[in-house]
C-alpha positions as CSV (number, residue, x, y, z in Angstrom):
1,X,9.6,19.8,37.6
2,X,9.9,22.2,35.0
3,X,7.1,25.0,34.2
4,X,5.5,22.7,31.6
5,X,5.2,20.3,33.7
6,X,6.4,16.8,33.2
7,X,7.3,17.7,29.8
8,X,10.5,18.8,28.4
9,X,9.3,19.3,25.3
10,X,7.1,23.0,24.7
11,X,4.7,23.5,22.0
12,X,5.8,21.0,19.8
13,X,4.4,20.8,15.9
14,X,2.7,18.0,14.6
15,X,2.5,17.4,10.7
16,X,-0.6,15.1,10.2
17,X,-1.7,13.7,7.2
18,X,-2.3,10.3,5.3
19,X,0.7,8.0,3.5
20,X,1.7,9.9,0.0
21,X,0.4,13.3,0.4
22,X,3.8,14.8,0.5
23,X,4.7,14.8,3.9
24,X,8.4,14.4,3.5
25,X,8.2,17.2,1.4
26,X,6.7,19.5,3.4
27,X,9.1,18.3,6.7
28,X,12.1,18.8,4.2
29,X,11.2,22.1,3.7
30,X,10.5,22.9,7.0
31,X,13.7,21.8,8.7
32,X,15.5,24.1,6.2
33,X,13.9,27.1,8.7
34,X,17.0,28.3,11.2
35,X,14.2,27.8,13.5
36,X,12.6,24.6,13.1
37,X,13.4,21.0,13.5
38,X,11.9,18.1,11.3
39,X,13.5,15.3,11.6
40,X,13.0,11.8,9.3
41,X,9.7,9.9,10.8
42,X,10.1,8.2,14.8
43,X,7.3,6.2,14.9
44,X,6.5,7.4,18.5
45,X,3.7,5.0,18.3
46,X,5.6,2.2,18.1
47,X,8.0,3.3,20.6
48,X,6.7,1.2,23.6
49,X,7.8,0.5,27.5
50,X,7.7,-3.0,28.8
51,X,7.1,-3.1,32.1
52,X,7.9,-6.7,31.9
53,X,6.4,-7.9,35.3
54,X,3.9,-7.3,38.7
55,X,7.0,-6.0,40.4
56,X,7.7,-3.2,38.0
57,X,4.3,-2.5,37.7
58,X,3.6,-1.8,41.2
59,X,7.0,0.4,41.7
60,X,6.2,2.0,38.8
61,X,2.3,2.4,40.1
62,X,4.3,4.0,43.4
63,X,5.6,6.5,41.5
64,X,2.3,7.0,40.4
65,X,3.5,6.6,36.8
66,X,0.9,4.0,34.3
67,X,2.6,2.2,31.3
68,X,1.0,4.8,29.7
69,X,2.5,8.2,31.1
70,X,5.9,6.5,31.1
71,X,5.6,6.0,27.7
72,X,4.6,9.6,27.4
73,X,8.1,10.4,29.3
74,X,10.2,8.6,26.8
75,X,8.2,10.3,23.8
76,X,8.7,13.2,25.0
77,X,12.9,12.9,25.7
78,X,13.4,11.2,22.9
79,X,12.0,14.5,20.7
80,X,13.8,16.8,23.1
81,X,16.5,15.4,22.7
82,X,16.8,15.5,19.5
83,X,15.7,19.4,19.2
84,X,17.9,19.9,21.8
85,X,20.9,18.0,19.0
86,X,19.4,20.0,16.4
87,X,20.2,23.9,18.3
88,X,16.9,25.0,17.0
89,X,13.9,26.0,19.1
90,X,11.0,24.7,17.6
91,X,10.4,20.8,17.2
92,X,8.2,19.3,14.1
93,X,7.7,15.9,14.4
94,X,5.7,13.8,11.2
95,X,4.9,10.2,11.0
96,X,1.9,9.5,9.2
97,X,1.2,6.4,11.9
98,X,0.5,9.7,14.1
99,X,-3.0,9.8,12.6
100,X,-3.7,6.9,14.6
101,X,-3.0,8.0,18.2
102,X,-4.2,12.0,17.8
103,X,-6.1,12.1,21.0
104,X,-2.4,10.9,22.9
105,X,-0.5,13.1,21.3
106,X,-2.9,16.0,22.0
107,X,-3.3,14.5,25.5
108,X,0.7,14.0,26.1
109,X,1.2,18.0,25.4
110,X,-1.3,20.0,25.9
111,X,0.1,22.9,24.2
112,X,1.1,20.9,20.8
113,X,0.3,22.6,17.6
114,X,-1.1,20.6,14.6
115,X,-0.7,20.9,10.8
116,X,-3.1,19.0,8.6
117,X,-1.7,17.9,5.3
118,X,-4.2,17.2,2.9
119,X,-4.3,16.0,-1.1
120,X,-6.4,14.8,-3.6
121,X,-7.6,11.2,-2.6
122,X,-7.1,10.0,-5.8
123,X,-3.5,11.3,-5.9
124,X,-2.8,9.9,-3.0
125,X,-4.3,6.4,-3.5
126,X,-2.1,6.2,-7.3
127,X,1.0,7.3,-5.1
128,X,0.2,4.5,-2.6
129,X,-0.5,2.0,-5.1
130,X,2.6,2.5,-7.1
131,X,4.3,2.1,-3.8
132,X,2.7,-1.1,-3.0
133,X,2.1,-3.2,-6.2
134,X,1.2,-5.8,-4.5
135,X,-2.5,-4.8,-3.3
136,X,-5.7,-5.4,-4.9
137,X,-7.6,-2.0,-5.5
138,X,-9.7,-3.0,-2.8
139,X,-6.6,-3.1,-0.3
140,X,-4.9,-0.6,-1.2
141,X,-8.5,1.8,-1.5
142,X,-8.7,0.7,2.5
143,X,-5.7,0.9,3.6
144,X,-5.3,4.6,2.3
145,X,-9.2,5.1,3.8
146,X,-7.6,4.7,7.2
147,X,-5.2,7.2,7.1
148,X,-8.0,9.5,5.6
149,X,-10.9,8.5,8.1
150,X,-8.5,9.3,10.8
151,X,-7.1,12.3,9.5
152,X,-10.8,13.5,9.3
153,X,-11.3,12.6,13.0
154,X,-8.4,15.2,14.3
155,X,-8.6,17.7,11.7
156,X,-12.4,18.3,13.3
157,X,-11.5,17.8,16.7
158,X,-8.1,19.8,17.1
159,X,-7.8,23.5,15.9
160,X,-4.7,23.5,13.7
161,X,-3.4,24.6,10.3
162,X,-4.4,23.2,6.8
163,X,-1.8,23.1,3.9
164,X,-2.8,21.2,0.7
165,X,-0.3,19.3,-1.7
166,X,-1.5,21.0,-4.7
167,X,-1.1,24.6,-3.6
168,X,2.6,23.6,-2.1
169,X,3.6,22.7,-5.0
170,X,2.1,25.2,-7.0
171,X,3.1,28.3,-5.1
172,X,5.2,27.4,-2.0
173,X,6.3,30.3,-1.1
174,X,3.0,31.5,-0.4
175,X,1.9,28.6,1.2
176,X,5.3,28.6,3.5
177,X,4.7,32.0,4.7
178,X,1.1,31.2,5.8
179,X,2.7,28.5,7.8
180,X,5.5,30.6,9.6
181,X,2.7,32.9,10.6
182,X,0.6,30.0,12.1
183,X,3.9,28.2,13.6
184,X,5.3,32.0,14.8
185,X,8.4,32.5,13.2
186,X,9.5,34.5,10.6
187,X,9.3,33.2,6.3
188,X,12.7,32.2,5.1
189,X,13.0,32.0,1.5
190,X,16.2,29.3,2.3
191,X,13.6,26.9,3.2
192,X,12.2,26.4,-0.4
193,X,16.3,25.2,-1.2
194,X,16.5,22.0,1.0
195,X,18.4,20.2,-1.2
196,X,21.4,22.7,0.0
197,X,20.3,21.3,3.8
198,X,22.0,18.1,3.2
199,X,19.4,16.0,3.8
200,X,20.2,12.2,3.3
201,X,17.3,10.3,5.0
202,X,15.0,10.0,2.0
203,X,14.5,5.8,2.7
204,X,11.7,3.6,2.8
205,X,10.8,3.6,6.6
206,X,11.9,7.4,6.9
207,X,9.6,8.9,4.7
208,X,9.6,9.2,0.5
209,X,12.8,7.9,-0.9
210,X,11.6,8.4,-4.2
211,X,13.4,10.5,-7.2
212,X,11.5,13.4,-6.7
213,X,12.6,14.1,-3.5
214,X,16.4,13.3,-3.9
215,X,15.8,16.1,-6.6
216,X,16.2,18.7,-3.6
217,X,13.8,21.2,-5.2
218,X,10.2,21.6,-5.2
219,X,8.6,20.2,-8.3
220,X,5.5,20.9,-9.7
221,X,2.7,18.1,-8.5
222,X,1.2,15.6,-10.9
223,X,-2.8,15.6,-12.3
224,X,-5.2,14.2,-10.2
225,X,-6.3,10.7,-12.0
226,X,-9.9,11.5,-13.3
227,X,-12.0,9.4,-11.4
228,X,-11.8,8.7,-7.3
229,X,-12.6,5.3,-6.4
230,X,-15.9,5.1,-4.2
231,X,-14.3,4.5,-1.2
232,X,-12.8,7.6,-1.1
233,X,-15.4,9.9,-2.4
234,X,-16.4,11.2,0.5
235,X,-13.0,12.7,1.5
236,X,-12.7,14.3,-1.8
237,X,-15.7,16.4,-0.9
238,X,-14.9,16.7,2.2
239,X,-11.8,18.4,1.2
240,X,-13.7,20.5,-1.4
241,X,-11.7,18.3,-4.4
């Protein structure tokens, strides 16, 4: 048993925020730091145990482990792991799918440390839509209200950090420092050049794949559209847009 207890794993980051807000550009940038890790999204949520009958069940219920905590075990190897690959000190982990099991992740380490990504609604939704062509308005208005309703949920339940789209692209080296400071390390200017990292997982599945990315430079963000659909109108005063 270690001094963390069952975990492996200490004060892990978590990058939360909807689909298209620029999360793979903030993890990119991130994992350029000598002491952070990022890597492309794991989809802990979907990362399940089977314990497949009664027997297992009940040995596993010995062990006084639940389907549950085990599932927290492999979680939390599975990052470890891959810090541990990585020869930094500090793990960042972002899926956007993390949105919708906050209260687990904040249960499965206590001492986990939470970034809340937000940007314009109606940014996001245009992003999202070009993304999937095939929604109605309507589905694709709901589908991105999700994310957002969620994201509400843990940015006023956990203490974290805020970073917004629009003021990382605008001035990111201001908005990185603020970050180091939060996460405890010291700004490196290096991080701002991830296209020198040789990052290669920019795919659908892993994150954006799309040609600003690749570009492996920070580019300036796009106008909001004018208007924010009604579903969403209540997140863009909620985040003061």
């Amino acid at each position: 048993m270690t001094a963390n207890g069952d975990r492996l794993l200490a004060a892990p980051v978590f990058l939360m925020s909807s689909v298209r807000s620029g999360s793979t550009l903030l993890r990119v940038i991130i994992d350029g730091h000598s002491a952070m890790h990022a890597p492309h999204e794991l989809h802990l949520r979907d990362l399940k145990v089977d314990l497949h009958n009664d027997y297992v069940a009940r040995s596993m219920a010995g062990l006084g482990l639940s389907e549950r905590e085990l599932e927290h075990l492999l979680w939390d190897r599975v990052l470890h792991r891959e810090l541990m690959s990585s020869g930094k000190q500090i793990l960042v982990n972002k899926s956007p799918d993390d949105l919708f099991m906050w209260r687990r992740i904040a249960g499965c380490w206590r001492d986990a440390r939470f970034v809340f990504l937000l940007r314009h609604p109606g940014a996001v939704l245009a992003s999202w839509w070009r993304a999937r062509p095939r929604y109605s308005e309507d589905e694709a208005v709901e589908s991105v209200r999700r994310y957002m309703t969620a994201l509400e949920e843990a940015r006023t339940e956990l203490p974290g950090h805020v970073v917004r789209y629009e003021e990382l692209t605008a001035d990111p080296e201001s908005v990185c420092q603020d970050l180091c400071r939060f996460i405890g390390v010291d700004w490196e200017p290096k991080m701002l050049e991830y296209g020198l990292t040789g990052e290669r997982n920019f795919e659908a599945g892993l994150g954006d794949w799309s040609a600003r990315i690749k570009s492996g430079r920070v580019q300036p963000g796009t106008p909001p559209p004018a208007d924010v659909p009604k579903g969403l109108r209540d997140f863009a005063r909620a985040w003061g847009y």
